[in-house]
N, C-alpha and C positions, 0 to 999 in steps of 0.2 A: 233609228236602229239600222247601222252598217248591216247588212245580210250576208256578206262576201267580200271579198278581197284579198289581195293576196300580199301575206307579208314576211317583211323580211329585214334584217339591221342594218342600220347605218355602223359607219367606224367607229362611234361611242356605243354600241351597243343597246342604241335606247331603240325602241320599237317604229317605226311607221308602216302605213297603210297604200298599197299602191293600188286603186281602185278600178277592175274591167268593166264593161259595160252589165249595165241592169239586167238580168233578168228577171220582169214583172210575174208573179204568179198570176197576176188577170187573164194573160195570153195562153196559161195552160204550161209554160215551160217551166223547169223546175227549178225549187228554188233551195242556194248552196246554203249550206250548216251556217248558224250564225257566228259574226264575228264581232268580237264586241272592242269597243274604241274608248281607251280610257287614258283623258287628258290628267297630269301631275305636275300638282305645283308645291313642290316640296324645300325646307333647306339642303345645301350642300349633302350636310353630317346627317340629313334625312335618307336623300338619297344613294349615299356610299354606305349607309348600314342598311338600307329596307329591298331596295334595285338592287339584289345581289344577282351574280351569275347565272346563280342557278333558278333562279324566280322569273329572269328576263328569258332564261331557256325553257323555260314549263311553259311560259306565258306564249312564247311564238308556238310552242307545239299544239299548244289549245288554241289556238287563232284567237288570242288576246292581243291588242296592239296598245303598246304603252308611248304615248306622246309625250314630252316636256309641254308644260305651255311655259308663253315668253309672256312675264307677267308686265315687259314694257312695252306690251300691245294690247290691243283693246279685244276681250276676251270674245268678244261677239263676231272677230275677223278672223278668230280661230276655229280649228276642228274642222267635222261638225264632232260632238263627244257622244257618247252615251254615258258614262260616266266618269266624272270629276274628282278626282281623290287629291287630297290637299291637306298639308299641314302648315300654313300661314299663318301669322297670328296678329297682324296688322291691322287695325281698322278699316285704314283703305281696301285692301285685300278684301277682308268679308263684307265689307258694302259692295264690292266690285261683284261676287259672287252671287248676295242677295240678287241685286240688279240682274243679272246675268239668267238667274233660273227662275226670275218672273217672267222673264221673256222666254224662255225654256224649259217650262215644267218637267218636258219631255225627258229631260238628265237628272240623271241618279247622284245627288249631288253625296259623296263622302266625307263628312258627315256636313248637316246641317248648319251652318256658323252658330243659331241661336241655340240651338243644342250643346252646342263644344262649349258656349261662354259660361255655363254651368260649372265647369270643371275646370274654368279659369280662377277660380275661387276659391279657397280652403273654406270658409266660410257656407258656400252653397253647394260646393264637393260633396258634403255628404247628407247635406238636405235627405234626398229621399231614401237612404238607409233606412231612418228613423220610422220610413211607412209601411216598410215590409213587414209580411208576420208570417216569420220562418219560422216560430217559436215552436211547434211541433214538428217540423220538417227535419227531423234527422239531423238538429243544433238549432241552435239559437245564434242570430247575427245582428252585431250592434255598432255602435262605434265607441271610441273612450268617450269618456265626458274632454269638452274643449272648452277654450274663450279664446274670443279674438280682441284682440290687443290692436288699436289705431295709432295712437300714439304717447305721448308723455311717459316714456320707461320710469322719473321716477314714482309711476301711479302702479304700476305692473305687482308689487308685492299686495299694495292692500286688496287691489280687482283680485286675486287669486285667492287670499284669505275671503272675502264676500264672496266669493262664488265656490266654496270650500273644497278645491280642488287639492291632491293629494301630489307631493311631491315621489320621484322627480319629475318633473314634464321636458317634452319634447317641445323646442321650438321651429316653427317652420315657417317661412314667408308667406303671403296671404297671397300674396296675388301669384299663379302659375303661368309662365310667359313663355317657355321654352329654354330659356336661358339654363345655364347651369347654377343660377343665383339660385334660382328658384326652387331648384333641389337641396341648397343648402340647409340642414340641420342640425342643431344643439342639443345639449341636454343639461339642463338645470339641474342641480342638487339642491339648493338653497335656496328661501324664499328672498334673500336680503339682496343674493347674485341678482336677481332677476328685471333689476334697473339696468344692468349692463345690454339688455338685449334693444335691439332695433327694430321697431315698428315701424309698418304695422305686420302683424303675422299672429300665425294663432298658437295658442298653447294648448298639447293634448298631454292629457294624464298618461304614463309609462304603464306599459303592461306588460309583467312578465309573462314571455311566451317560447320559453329555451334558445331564443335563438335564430330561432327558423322563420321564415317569414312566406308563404305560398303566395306567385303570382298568378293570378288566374286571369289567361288570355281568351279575350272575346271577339270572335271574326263571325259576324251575321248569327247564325245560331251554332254556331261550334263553339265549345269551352276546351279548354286546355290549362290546366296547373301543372304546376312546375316547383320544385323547394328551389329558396335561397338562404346561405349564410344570413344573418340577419343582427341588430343589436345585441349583446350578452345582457340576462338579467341581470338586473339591479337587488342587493340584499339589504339587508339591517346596517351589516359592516360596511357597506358603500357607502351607504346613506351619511352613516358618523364619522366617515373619514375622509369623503369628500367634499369638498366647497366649489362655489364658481358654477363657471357655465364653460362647457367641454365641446367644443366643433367635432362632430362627427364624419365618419368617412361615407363616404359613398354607398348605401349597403343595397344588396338586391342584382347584381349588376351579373352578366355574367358568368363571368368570371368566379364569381361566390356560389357557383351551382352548387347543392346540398343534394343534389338525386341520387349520386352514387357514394353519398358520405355514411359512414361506421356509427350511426346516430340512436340513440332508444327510442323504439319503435313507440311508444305512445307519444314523441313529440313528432316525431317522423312521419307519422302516416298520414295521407292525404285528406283533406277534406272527403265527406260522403259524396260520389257522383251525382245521385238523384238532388242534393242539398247543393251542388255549385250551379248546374243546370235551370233549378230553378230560379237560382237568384240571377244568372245569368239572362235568363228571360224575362223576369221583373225590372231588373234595371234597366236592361234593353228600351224595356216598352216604355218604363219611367222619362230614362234620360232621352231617347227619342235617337240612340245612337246605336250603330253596328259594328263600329272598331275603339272596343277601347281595351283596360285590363282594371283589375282591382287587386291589390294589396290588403293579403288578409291574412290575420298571426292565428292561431289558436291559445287560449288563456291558459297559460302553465298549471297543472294539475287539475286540467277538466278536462272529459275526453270532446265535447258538443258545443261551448260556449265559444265563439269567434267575434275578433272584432274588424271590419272594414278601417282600414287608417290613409288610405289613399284610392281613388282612381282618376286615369289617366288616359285622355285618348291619341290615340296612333301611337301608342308605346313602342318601347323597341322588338315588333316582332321577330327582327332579324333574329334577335336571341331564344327564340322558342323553336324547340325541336320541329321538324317537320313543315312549317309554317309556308312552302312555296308550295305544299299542294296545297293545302289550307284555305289559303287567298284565295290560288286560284281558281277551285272549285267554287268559293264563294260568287268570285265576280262570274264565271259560267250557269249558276244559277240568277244572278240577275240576268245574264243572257236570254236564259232562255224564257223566264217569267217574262222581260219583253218579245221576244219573238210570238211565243202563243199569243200575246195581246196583240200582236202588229197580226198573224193570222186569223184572229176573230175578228178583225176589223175594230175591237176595243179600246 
């Protein structure tokens, strides 16, 4: 744990740490407000939407110092960190990182690699949805019914008849990589289209929910939702008059804010606070993760029933209201939970 120093930007505006001499509290002299050192190994398009101006300017004013690491050095010749915040998705990368925090327990690593490989998966994405029991808690939270699909599209119609999923389904790539592939999604009408699609990826049942889709953003124990535009329901007469399989746009983004939209308030209205909170802190504990978000619709014509259809870690915070005190409140509380430990000699 850096205790001091003083800092200040380079011309790219990224953070460093110029370090005075010690002073030991052994000796009796006093010792400066903590200042916490947090190495980032991000992409580009990570960094120009998450490192915005004004997050790089909160961060120097709370004596937060934000490092680049140069991931074509050897991480151990770097820093020293106290914590590690990273959106890499490389193998080598999270070996390198593993490596790295058995020989430094000491750093707070953001997030865990075996944690994040959870949510690399559609398939294991919502594994632990299924264990919660919010079923009294102010709704009930589920996920659609899925299948995942490995390969052989033309097996894809009879796997969805045996597993009696209900048309239309969504289709989505199995594996989550970063890429913009990975976001890509369909939408089947028909059970006959459903050779045309490319495995492997999984198929979730459509649920009509107006429209509206709530992100709920997770930074350590803060929750934040937010509405987005979202798919339009699917009716009778959709159903009968369309065929195929239909590429859908990008939805959630945003650009699609729903906050200040002319909307009917029973599709509009937010989840229950006590009911996001909780589930925020279940998964938390579940997935073993502090930054991620969940994508959650509410089920058209119920006011309590929700279903989980995505989450995702290191999402684009850039896009949540408020989100650079947020953070950095967050990482000042790791601060200082390390500091009191470094003063109780713990």
């Amino acid at each position: 744990m850096r205790l001091h120093g003083e800092v200040s930007f380079d011309e790219n505006e990224e953070m460093v740490v110029a370090s005075p001499p010690l002073s030991s509290p052994l000796n009796g002299a006093a010792v400066a407000s903590p200042r916490l050192v947090v190495g980032y190994a991000l992409t580009k398009k990570k960094v120009k939407s998450f490192l915005q101006p004004k997050l790089l300017l909160l961060a120097r004013r709370k004596g937060i110092s934000l490092i680049s690491i140069d991931e074509t050095r050897p991480l151990t010749e770097q820093g020293p960190f106290d914590v590690i915040l990273h959106k890499i998705t490389s193998k080598e990368w999270q070996q390198v990182l593993e490596d790295y925090h058995e020989e430094h327990p000491e750093v707070t690593i953001l997030d865990p690699p075996n944690s994040i490989k959870h949510l690399n998966n559609r398939q294991s994405m919502l594994a632990e949805v299924s264990y919660l029991n919010l079923s009294s808690f102010y709704g009930e939270v589920c996920t659609p019914r899925q299948l995942v699909i490995m390969k052989d599209p033309s097996s894809i119609p009879t796997a969805v008849a045996m597993a009696g999923l209900t048309m239309p389904l969504v289709a989505k790539p199995l594996v989550v990589d970063g890429t913009s592939k990975s976001h890509e999604l369909s939408l089947a009408y028909d059970e006959a289209s459903l050779s045309m699609l490319d495995p492997p990826l999984v198929l979730q049942e459509f649920v009509n929910h107006g429209g509206i889709l709530f992100k709920v953003y997770i930074i350590g124990e803060t929750v934040q939702v937010v509405r987005r535009f979202s798919l339009p329901d699917v009716n009778t007469y959709d159903l009968l008059n369309n065929v195929g399989v239909y590429r859908l746009p990008r939805v959630s983004c945003a650009a699609a804010s729903a906050d200040h939209a002319d909307l009917d308030p029973h599709i509009a209205e937010l989840p229950p606070r006590p009911l996001l909170e909780k589930l925020g802190r279940e998964l938390r504990g579940r997935l073993g993760l502090r930054l991620f978000n969940i994508d959650m619709i509410r089920e058209l014509g119920t006011k309590d029933r929700y279903y989980i259809i995505d989450i995702n870690y290191f999402p684009g915070f850039g896009k949540m209201p408020g989100y650079e005190h947020i953070f950095t409140d967050f990482l000042l509380n790791l601060a200082q939970s390390k500091y009191k430990k470094c003063l109780s000699g713990s």
